[in-house]
Structure formats: structure tokens, C-alpha cells
RONUDO-683191 format. One record per residue (C-alpha): residue number from 1; residue in one letter; x, z, y. Coordinates in steps of 0.001 Angstrom, whole numbers. Layout:
[atom NUM "a" [X Z Y]]
...
This chain:
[atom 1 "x" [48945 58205 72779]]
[atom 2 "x" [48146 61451 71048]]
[atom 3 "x" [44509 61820 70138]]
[atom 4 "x" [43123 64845 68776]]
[atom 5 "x" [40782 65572 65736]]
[atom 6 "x" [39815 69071 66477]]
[atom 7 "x" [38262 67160 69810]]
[atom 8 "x" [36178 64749 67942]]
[atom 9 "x" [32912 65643 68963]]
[atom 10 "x" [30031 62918 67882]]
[atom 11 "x" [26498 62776 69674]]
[atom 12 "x" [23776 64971 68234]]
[atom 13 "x" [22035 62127 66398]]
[atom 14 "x" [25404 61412 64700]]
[atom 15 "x" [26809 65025 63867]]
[atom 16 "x" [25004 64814 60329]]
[atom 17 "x" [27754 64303 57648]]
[atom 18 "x" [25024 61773 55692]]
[atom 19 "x" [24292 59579 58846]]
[atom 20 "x" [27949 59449 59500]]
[atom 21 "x" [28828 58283 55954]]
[atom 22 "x" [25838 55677 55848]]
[atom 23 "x" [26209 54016 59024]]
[atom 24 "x" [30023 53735 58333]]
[atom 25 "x" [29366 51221 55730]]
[atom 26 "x" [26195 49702 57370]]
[atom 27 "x" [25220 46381 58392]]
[atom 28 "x" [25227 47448 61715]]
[atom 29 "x" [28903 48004 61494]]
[atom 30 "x" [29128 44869 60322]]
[atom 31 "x" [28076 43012 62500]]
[atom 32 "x" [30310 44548 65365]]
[atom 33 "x" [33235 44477 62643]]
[atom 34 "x" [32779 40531 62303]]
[atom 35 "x" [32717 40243 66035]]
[atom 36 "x" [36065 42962 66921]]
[atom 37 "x" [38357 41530 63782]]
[atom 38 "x" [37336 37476 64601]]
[atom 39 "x" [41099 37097 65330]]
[atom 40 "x" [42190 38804 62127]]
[atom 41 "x" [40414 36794 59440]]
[atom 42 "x" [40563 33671 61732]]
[atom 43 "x" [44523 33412 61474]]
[atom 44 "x" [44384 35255 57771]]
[atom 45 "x" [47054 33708 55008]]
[atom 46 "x" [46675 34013 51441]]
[atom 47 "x" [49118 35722 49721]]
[atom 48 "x" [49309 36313 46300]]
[atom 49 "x" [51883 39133 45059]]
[atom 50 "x" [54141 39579 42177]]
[atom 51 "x" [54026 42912 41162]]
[atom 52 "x" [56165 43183 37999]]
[atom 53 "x" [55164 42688 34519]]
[atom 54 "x" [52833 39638 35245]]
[atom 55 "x" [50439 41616 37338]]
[atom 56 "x" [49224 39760 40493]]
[atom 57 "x" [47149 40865 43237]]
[atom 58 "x" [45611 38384 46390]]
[atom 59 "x" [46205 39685 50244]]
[atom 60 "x" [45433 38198 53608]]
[atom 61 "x" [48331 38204 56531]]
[atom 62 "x" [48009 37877 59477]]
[atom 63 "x" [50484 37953 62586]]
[atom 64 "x" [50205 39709 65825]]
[atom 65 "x" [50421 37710 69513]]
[atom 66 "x" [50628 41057 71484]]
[atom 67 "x" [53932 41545 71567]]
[atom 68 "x" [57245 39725 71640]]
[atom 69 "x" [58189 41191 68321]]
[atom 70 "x" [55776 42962 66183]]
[atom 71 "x" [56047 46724 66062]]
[atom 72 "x" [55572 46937 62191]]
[atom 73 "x" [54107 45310 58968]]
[atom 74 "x" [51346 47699 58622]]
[atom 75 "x" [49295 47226 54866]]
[atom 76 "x" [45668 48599 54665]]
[atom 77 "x" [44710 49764 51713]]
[atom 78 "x" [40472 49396 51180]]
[atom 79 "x" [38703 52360 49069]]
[atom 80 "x" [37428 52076 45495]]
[atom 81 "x" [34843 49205 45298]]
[atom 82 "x" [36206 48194 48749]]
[atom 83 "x" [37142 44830 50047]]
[atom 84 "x" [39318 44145 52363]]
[atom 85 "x" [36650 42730 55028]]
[atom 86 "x" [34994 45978 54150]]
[atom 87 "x" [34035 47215 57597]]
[atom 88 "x" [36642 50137 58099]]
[atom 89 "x" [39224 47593 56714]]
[atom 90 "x" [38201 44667 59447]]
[atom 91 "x" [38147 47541 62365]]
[atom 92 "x" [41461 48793 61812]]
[atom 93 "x" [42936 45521 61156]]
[atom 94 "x" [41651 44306 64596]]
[atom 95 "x" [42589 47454 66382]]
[atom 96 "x" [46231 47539 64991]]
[atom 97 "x" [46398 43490 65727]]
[atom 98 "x" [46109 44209 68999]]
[atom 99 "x" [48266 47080 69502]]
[atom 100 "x" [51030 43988 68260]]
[atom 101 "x" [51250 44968 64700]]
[atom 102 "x" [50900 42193 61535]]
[atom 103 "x" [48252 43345 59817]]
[atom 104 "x" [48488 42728 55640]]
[atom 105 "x" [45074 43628 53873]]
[atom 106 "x" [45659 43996 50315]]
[atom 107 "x" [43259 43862 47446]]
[atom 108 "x" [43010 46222 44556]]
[atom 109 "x" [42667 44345 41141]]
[atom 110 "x" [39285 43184 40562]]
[atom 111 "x" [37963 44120 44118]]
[atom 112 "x" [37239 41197 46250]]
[atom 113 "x" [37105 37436 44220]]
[atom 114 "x" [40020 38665 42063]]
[atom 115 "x" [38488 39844 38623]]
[atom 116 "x" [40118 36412 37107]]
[atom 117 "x" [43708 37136 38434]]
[atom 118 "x" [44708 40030 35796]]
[atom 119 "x" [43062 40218 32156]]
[atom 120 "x" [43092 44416 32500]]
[atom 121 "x" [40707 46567 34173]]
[atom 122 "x" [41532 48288 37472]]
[atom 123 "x" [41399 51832 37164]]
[atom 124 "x" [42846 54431 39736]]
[atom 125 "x" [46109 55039 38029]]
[atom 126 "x" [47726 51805 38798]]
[atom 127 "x" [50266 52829 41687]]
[atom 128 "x" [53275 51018 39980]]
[atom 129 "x" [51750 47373 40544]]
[atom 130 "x" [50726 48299 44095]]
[atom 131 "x" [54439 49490 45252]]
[atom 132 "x" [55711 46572 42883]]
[atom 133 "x" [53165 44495 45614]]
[atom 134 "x" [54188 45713 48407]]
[atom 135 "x" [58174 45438 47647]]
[atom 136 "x" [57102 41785 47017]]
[atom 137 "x" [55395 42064 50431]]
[atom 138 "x" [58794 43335 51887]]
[atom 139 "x" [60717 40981 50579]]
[atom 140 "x" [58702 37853 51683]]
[atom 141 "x" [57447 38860 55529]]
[atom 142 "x" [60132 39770 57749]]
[atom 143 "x" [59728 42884 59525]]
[atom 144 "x" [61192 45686 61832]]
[atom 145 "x" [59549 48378 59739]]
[atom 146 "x" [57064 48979 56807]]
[atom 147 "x" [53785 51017 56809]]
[atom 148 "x" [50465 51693 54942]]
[atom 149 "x" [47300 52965 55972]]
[atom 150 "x" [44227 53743 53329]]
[atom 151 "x" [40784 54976 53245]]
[atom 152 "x" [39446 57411 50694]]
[atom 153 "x" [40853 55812 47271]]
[atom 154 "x" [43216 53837 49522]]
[atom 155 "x" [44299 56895 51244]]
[atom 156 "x" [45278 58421 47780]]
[atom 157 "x" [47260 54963 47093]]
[atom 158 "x" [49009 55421 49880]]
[atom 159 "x" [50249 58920 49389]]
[atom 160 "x" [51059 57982 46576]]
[atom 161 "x" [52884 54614 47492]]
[atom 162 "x" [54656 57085 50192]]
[atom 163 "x" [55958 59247 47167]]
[atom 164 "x" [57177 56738 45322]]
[atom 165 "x" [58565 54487 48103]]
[atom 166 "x" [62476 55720 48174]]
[atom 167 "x" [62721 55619 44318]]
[atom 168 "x" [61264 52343 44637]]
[atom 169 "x" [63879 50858 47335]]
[atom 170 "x" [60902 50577 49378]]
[atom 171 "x" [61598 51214 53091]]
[atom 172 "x" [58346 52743 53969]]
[atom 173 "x" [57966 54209 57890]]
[atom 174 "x" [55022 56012 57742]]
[atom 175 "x" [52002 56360 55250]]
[atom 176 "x" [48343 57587 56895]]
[atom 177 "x" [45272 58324 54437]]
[atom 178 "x" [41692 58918 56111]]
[atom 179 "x" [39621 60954 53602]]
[atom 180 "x" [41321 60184 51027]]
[atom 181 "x" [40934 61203 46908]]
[atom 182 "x" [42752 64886 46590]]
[atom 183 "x" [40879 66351 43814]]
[atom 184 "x" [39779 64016 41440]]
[atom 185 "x" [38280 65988 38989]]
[atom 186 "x" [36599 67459 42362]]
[atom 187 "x" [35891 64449 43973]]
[atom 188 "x" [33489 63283 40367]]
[atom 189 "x" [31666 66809 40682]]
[atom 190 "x" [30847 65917 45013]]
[atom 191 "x" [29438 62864 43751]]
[atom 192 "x" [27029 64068 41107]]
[atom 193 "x" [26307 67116 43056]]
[atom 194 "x" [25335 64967 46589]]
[atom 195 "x" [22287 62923 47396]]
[atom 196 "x" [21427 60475 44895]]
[atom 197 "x" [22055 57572 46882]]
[atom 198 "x" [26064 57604 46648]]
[atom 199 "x" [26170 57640 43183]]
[atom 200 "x" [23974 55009 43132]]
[atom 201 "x" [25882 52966 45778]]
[atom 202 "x" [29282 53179 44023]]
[atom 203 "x" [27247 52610 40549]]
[atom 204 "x" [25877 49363 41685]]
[atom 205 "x" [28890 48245 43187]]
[atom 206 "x" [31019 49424 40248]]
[atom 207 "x" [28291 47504 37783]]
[atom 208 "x" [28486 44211 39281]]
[atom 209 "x" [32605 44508 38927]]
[atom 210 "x" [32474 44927 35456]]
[atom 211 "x" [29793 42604 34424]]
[atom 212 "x" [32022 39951 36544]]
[atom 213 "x" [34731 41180 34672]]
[atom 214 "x" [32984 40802 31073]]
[atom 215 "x" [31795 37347 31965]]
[atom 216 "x" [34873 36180 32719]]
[atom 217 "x" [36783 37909 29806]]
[atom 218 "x" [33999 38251 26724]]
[atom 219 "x" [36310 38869 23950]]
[atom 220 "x" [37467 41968 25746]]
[atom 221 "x" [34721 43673 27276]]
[atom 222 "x" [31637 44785 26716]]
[atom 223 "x" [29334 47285 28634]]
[atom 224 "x" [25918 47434 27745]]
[atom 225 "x" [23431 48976 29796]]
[atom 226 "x" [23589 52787 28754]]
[atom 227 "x" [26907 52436 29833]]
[atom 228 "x" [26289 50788 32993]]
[atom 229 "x" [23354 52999 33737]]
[atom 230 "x" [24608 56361 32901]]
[atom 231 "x" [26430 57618 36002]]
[atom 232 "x" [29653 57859 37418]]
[atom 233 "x" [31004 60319 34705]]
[atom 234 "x" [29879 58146 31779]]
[atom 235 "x" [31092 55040 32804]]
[atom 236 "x" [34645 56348 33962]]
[atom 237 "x" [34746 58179 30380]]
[atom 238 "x" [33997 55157 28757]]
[atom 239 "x" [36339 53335 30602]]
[atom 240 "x" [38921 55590 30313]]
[atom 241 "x" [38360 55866 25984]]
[atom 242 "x" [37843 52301 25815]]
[atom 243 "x" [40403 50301 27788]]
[atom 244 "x" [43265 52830 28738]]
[atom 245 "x" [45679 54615 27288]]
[atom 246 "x" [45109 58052 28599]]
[atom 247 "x" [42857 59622 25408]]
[atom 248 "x" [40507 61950 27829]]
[atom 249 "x" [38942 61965 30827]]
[atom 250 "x" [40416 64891 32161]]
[atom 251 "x" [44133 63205 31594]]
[atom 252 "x" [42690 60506 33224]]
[atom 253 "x" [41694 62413 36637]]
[atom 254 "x" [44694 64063 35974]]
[atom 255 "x" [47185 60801 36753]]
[atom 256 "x" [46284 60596 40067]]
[atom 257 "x" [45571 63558 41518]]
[atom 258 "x" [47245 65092 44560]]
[atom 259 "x" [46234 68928 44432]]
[atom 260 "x" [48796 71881 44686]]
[atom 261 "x" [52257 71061 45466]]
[atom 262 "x" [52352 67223 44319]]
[atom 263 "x" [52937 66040 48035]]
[atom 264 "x" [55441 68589 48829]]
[atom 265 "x" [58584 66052 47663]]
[atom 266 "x" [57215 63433 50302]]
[atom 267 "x" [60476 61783 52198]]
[atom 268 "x" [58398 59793 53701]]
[atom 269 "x" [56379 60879 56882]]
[atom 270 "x" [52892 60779 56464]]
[atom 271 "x" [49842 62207 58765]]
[atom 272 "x" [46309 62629 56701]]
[atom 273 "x" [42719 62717 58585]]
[atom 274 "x" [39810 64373 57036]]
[atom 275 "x" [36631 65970 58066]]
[atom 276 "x" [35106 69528 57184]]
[atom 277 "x" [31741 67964 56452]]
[atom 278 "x" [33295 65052 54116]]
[atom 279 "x" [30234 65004 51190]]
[atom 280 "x" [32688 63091 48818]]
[atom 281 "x" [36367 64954 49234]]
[atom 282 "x" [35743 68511 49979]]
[atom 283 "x" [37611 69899 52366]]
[atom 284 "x" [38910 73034 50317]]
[atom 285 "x" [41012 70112 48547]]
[atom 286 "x" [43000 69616 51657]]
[atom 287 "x" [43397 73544 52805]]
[atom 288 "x" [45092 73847 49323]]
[atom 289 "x" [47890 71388 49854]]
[atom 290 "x" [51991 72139 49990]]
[atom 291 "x" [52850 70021 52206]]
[atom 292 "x" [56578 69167 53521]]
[atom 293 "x" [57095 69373 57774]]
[atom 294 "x" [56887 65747 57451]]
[atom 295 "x" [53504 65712 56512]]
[atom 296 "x" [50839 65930 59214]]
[atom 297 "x" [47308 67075 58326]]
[atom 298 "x" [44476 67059 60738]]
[atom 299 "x" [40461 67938 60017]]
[atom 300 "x" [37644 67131 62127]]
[atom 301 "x" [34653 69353 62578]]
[atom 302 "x" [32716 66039 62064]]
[atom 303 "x" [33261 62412 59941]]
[atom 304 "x" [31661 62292 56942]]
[atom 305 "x" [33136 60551 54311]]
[atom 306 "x" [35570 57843 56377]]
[atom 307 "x" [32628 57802 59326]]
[atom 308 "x" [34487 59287 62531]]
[atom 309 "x" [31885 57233 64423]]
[atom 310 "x" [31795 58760 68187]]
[atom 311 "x" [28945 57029 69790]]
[atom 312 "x" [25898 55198 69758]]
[atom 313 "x" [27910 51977 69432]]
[atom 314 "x" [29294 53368 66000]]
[atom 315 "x" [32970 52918 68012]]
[atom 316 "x" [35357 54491 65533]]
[atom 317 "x" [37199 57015 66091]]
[atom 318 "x" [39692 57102 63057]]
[atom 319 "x" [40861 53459 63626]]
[atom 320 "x" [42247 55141 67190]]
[atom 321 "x" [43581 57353 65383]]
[atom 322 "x" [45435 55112 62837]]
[atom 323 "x" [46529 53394 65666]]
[atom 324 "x" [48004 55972 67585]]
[atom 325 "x" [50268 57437 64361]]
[atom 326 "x" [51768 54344 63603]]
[atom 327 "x" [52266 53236 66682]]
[atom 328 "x" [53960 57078 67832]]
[atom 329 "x" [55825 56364 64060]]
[atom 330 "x" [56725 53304 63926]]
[atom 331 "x" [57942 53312 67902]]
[atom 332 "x" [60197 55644 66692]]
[atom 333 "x" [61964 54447 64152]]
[atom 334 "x" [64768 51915 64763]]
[atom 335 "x" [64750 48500 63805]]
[atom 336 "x" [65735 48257 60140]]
């Protein structure tokens, strides 16, 4: 099934890049997101990974019926200050579960109930413990083939996972990234410079993380409330000074960026989804990638930031598309 971006045309009440992003991570979604991806949390197992140098990180599992034989482990990847029953997370999940794939939902540290797993703080460089997670994945679920899907942040973790997959010994199929993180030093200026009410959805979010995190681990942290309440800029800086390693903020942004000709070694195949009207990622990001022939990019007219929603039943149209490239992938790869 070959489905086509450049076709994606929402209603006229949902062409508006704002309503698109909003109603994405509504409680309206919700709701139909509990009902479509019953199944997937239902017949969920815990799984908690060992990712190399005592890291840990918590996952759910959960195996297909479709089929005889599943087509592929697929792993979703959630988006910074995601969860993975965020809403995009439980409709892909559902949709891929029933196209006979077993589904693995993986959390970032500290998103979801996991601030007490690892003493460190999550920040957006960490792409050694995720592939060191998802080799332990590999190793522990048998399966005909490997692949990774992510949203925004999670789409940038899975490029990245992608580039770092054959190094790794990790026999990845196929990597797919809706909207995700190209720029990052771009993506922190889209922020600031769109409505208020995104920076003040990932800084409440992004607030009660830490304070969980300093509750749980006094001696190390401490964020008072000029830090907590001074924007998305601030607090990374802070963060970044404070608790990592990387001196500057700039160096920081730097480590995991994709921009200019950082995908062009990819091995692995990978197809990337954005939209033209994104609020978060700008588009000229994307126009400005090298990209190998393995490397499929396509941009909607339409989306928002990880919306794609095509009617007035908020019916997604990225999770069809997810769908359809891992199935066309994954299909085509033999049997490892």
C-alpha cells in the first residue's frame, strides 16, 4: 500500500497548522486512542532493558495475533516529554498490531514512572543507551526483522539509532521519523518564536519531570523556581551547565543535531514524514538535508507538528503511513 503525502488534504476546519498540533495531543484523541489500542496495552509486558554501563530503561511488549508469524519487531519511540500511551504512540501501536507486527513501546529515561530507574538526567544526547536498549531488545524477543518508528524527538532517536545500528551489530530493517528534531538550535528558536502556549506545554510538562526527579534524588538536584519558570532556553542551559558534560549550550544542541550532510552515511533505509506548516521543526531544516538513495523524504502541505489528522474523527493519517513503510520494508526483507 503506497500512500501519498503530497495528497494529504485535511478538511477546512483542520488545515490550520495550530488546530492540527493541538488536537493531536488532545483529550479527544484520547479517548479514541484508549478505545483503537485496547488490545495493545491489554496484552502489554514489562520489560526492563540493559543498556550498558548500568543504565536501564522500562518498555511494554506486546505480540501480534494477525498473522502466523509476525512481520517485524517494530519499536516506537515517544517525543520529548512523551509517554508511551501518549496518543500518537497508542495509535500507531494499534494500527501496526493489526497489520501483524509486535509492537515494543519504549520509554526514554525519566518519561513515564521511570525517574527512579537511573540517578542521571535524561537529556537528548543519550543515543548510546537507547541502541544499547534496543540490542538488549534484539537479543531477548525473537524476530524476523528489526525496526523503529519515532515522533518528533523520537524521530531524531531513530535516525540516529538507524546511523548507528551497523556499528552497533544491530540488525535494523528500516527506521521512519514523523516530524522529527533536525535543527536543534532551530527547533529552540520555533518554540520561543510560536504561540505562547507550546512553550508553556512542554515547560509544564518538563517542570513536573524534574521536580519528580529532585524529590526522588535531593542530594543531586536542585531547581528552584527561576529556573523552572524561565523558559525553554534557560532551563536547557541550566541543565546543560549543571548536570552534563558538554560546557555550552550550543555544544549541547550541537550533539544531536541532524542538519547538512550528517544523514548522508545512513546504511540503513529510512523514509522521514514532515509537514510544510510544522510550527516546531521548520521545514527549511528538511529541504537542507544530504540524504543517501536510501533515504526517503516526504512533506505534506498540511500536519502540524506530528498532527496529520484527515477528518473530523481526528483519524490519523501518519500512523497509515507508518504502517504502510514498514510493512512495504519489512515485506521485503528476508527473514534474518
Amino acid at each position: 500500500m503506497t500512500l501519498d503525502p503530497a495528497t494529504f488534504q485535511p478538511p477546512p476546519l483542520l488545515r490550520n497548522r495550530h488546530v492540527q498540533s493541538v488536537l493531536a495531543s488532545s483529550r479527544l484523541r484520547k479517548l479514541a486512542a484508549r478505545r483503537a489500542a485496547a488490545q495493545l496495552e491489554r496484552n502489554a509486558q514489562e520489560l526492563i532493558l540493559d543498556c550498558g554501563d548500568g543504565v536501564r530503561l522500562q518498555g511494554f511488549l506486546t505480540r501480534q495475533s494477525a498473522l502466523p508469524q509476525a512481520r517485524s519487531l517494530a519499536v516506537l519511540l515517544h517525543g520529548w516529554e512523551g509517554r508511551v500511551d501518549s496518543n500518537y504512540v497508542l495509535h500507531t501501536g494499534a494500527r501496526l498490531l493489526a497489520a501483524g507486527f509486535d509492537v515494543f513501546r519504549l520509554h526514554f529515561r525519566d518519561h513515564g514512572d521511570t525517574h527512579a530507574l537511573n540517578p542521571g538526567l535524561f537529556h537528548s544526547c543519550l543515543i548510546d543507551e537507547v541502541v544499547g536498549g534496543m540490542a538488549d531488545l534484539a537479543r531477548r524477543v525473537p524476530h524476523r526483522t528489526l525496526c523503529v518508528a519515532g515522533y518528533s524527538l523520537g524521530g531524531n532517536f531513530a535516525l540516529r539509532v538507524a546511523l548507528r545500528a551497523p556499528e552497533a551489530g544491530l540488525d535494523l530493517s528500516h527506521a521512519v521519523a514523523v516530524c522529527p528534531v533536525v535543527s536543534p538550535h532551530a527547533g529552540l528558536a520555533a518554540i520561543e518564536q510560536a504561540p505562547w502556549f507550546y512553550q508553556q506545554y512542554f515547560m509544564r510538562k518538563w517542570g513536573r519531570s524534574l521536580r519528580r526527579k529532585q524529590a526522588l534524588y535531593p542530594d543531586r538536584f536542585h531547581f528552584d523556581s527561576g529556573d523552572l519558570c524561565g523558559g525553554v532556553r534557560t532551563l536547557t542551559r541550566v541543565l546543560v551547565e549543571r548536570h552534563t558534560d558538554f560546557g555550552t549550550l550550543d555544544a549541547y544542541l550541537d550533539g544531536y543535531s541532524l542538519v547538512g550532510d550528517r544523514l548522508a552515511g545512513l546504511k540503513v533505509p529510512v523514509s522521514i514524514l514532515t509537514a510544510a506548516d510544522d510550527p516546531i521543526i521548520p521545514v527549511d531544516d528538511f529541504r537542507a538535508l544530504k540524504l543517501p538513495p536510501n533515504a526517503l523524504l516526504q512533506i505534506a502541505a498540511f500536519g502540524g507538528h506530528c498532527g496529520f489528522l484527515q477528518d473530523y474523527r481526528l483519524t490519523g493519517f501518519a500512523e497509515s503511513w507508518i504502517v504502510a513503510r514498514l510493512a512495504e520494508a519489512c515485506d521485503a526483507t528476508p527473514s534474518a
